[in-house]
C-alpha positions in Angstrom: 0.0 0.0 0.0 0.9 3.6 -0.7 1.8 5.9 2.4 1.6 9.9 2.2 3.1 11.7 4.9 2.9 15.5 5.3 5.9 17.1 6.6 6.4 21.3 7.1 9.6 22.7 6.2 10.9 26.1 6.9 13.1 28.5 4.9 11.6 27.6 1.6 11.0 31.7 -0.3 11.4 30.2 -4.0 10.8 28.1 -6.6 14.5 27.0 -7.0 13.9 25.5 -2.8 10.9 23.3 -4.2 13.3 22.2 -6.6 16.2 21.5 -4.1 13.6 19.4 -0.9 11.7 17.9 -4.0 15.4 16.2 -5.6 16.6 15.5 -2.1 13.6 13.9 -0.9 12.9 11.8 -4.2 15.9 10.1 -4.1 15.5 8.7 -0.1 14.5 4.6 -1.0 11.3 4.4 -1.8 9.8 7.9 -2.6 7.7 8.2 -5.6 6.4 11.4 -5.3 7.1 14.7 -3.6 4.5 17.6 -3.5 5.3 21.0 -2.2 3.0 23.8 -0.9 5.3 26.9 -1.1 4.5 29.3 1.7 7.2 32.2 1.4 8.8 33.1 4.6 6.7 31.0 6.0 6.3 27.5 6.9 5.7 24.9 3.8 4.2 22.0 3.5 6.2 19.3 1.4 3.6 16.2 0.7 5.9 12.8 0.2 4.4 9.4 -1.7 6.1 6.8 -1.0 5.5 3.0 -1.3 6.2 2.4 2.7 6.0 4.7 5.5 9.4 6.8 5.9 11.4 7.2 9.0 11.5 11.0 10.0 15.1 11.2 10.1 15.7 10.7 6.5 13.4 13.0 5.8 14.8 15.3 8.1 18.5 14.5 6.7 17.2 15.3 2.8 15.9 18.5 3.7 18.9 19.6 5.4 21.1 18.5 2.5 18.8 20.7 0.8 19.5 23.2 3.0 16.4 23.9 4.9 14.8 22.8 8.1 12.1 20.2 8.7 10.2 21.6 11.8 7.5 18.8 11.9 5.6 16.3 10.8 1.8 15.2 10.6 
């Protein structure tokens, strides 16, 4: 079964940030989609579809390669 978890993400301003969280994220094992709700200065929220539930810390780990911080997840 498919598993879609919602994280938030702050730091993200632009388009070229989406980019960045959505190529770091996609390549953690198992991700086949990522979906990002830019909020500008504010807090996003990066949608991930993946075919079995992800550990937070690898999540957590892509965004900061990305360079951005996760600050939660629902």
């Amino acid at each position: 079964p498919m598993s879609t978890q919602t994280f938030t993400v702050s730091g993200m301003t632009c388009h070229h940030c989406v980019n960045a969280v959505t190529e770091e994220v996609s390549v953690i094992d198992g991700v086949t989609s990522v979906e990002i709700e830019l909020v500008p200065e504010g807090i996003s929220t990066v949608n991930v579809t993946s075919d079995h539930p992800l550990d937070v810390e690898s999540v957590r780990s892509a965004v900061d390669e990305a360079g951005y911080e996760l600050t939660g997840s629902a």
